[in-house]
C-alpha positions, -999 to 999 in steps of 0.1 A, spaced: -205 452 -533 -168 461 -523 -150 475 -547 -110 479 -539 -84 502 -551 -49 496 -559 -34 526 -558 -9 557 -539 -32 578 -551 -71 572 -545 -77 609 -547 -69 606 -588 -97 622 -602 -111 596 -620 -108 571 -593 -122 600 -568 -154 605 -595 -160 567 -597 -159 563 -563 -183 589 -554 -206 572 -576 -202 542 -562 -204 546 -522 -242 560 -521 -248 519 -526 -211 504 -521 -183 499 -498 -148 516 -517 -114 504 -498 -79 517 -511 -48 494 -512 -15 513 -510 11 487 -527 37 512 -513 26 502 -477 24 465 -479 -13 466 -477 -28 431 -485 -61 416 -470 -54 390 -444 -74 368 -454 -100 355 -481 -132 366 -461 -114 404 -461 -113 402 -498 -132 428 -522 -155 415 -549 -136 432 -575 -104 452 -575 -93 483 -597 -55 481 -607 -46 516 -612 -11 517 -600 20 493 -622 50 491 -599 66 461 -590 51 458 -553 12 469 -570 18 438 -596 27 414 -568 0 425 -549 -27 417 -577 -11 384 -583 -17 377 -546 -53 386 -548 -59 367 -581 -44 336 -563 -68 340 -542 -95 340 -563 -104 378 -566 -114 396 -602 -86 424 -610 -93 448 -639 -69 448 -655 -51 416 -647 -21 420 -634 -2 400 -662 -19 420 -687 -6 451 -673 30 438 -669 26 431 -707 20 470 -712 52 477 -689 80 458 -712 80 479 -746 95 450 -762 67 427 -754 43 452 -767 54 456 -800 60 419 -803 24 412 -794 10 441 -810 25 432 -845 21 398 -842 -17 406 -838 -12 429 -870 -17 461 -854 -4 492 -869 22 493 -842 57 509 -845 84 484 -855 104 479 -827 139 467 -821 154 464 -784 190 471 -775 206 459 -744 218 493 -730 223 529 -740 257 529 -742 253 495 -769 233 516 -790 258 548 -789 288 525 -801 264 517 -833 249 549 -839 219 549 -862 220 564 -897 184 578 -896 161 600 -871 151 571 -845 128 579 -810 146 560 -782 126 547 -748 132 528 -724 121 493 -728 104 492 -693 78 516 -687 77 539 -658 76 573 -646 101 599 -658 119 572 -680 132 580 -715 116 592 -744 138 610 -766 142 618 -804 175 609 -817 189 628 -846 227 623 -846 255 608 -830 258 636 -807 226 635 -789 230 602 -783 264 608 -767 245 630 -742 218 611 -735 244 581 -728 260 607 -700 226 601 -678 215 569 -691 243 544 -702 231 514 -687 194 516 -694 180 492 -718 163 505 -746 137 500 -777 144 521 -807 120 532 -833 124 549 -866 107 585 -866 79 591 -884 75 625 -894 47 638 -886 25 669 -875 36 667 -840 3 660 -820 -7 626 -806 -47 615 -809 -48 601 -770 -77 574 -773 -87 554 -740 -108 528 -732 -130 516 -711 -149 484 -715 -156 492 -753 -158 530 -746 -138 554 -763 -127 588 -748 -105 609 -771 -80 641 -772 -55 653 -790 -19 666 -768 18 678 -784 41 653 -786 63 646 -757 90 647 -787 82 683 -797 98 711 -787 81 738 -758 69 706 -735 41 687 -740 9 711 -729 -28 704 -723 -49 676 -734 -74 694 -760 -108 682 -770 -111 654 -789 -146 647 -809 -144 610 -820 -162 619 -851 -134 641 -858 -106 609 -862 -97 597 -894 -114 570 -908 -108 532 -897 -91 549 -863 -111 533 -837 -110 498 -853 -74 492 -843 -79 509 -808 -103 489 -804 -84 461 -811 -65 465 -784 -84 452 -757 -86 417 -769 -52 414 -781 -35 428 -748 -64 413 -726 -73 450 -717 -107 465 -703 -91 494 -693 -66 510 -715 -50 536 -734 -37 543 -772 -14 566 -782 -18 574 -820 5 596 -846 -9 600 -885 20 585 -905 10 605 -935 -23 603 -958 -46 599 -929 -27 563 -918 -30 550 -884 4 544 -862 1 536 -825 32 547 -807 23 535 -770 -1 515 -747 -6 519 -713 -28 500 -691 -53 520 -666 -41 550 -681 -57 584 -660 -82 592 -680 -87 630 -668 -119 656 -677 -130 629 -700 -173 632 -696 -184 598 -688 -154 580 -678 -161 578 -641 -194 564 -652 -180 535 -674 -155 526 -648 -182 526 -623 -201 502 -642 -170 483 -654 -163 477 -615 -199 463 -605 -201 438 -640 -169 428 -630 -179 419 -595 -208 403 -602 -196 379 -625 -168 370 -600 -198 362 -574 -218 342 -602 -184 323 -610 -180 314 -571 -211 304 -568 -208 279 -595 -170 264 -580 
């Protein structure tokens, strides 16, 4: 099999782990969306491809490659779907997922002329790296946030208080890796990710991380959780082809995930 990666960063350690389990028996190429990599033609193409990058040029690239027939995990419409917050929540409730209600505001600066009346968490609607995450407790926090960020278009979500940690849950076809890490929200930065037993999550967690998948057409994914009070489930954020890092058995999963993936593409082909 050829298994390709879309990615700046192949040496990731989960990608690096999966790979090194897979090239005793297989053939691992990395596709740098940064560089205008894309196969030439059809007969260059891998049997499956690993979309572990989400910037624009790495979601036109994985259209390209679907066009032309190749398996992508995860899609690259299902990982656009992870990148507009608005989107997310829509779906996500829809589906009846414990998902933050969401509103979206045009800009910033629309929201400061309106300021809410109540604790709110403000993000940017499209996710990225280094965008904004920010608790909002008054007018003048927003006033300063607005300095940096006036014209970028938020979502804004009520805050719900809570003990400060988030229960990081990823999957990966149907396996569930778990840790606990501060809250980006909470003062003295974010820290480790800790341990994470998946015994030790409330009960009826994983049946709405689990969930997931099928809703958002996911096989690769991650779940942000907070515990709204009285052991209650809300999910906060989820990312597609999240990194996964020092989780036992990850590269393993993906490993597998890669070679089921690519084999069904060939039985498909064979069928056409």
């Amino acid at each position: 099999m050829r298994v390709g990666l879309i990615t700046a960063d192949p040496g990731h350690q989960l990608l690096a782990d999966a790979t090194a389990l897979l090239t005793p028996r297989h053939e691992v190429v990395a596709l740098d969306p940064r560089g205008g990599d894309d196969p030439a033609s059809p007969g260059e193409l891998a049997d499956v491809y690993l979309l572990k990058a989400r910037t624009p040029p790495a979601l036109a690239l994985a259209r390209s490659l679907e066009r032309r027939g190749a398996p992508v995990v995860n899609s690259a419409a299902a990982t656009a779907r992870c990148q507009d917050r608005t989107a997310m929540a829509e779906r996500a409730l829809r589906a009846g997922l414990p998902f933050a209600p969401t509103r979206t505001v045009v800009s910033l600066a629309g929201l400061a002329a309106e300021p809410p009346r109540r604790p709110v968490v403000v993000k940017s609607r499209h996710s990225r790296r280094h965008d904004l995450v920010a608790r909002v407790d008054d007018a003048a926090r927003l006033r300063a946030l607005t300095a940096d960020w006036a014209d970028e278009p938020v979502v804004v979500q009520d805050f719900v208080p809570n003990d400060g940690w988030d229960h990081k849950l990823w999957v990966v076809a149907g396996r569930v890796f778990a840790a606990l890490r501060r809250s980006e929200l909470a003062a003295g930065g974010r820290g480790p990710n800790l341990p994470l037993a998946l015994d030790a999550l409330p009960s009826g967690w994983l049946d709405p991380v689990l969930r997931v998948g099928p809703v958002f057409s996911l096989d690769v994914y991650g779940v942000d959780l907070i515990d709204s009070g009285g052991g209650a489930p809300l999910i906060v954020d989820i990312n597609a082809f999240p990194g996964i890092r020092g989780q036992a058995g990850a590269p393993e999963a993906l490993a597998a995930l890669a070679l089921r993936t690519a084999e069904r593409g060939g039985l498909t082909a064979s069928r056409t």
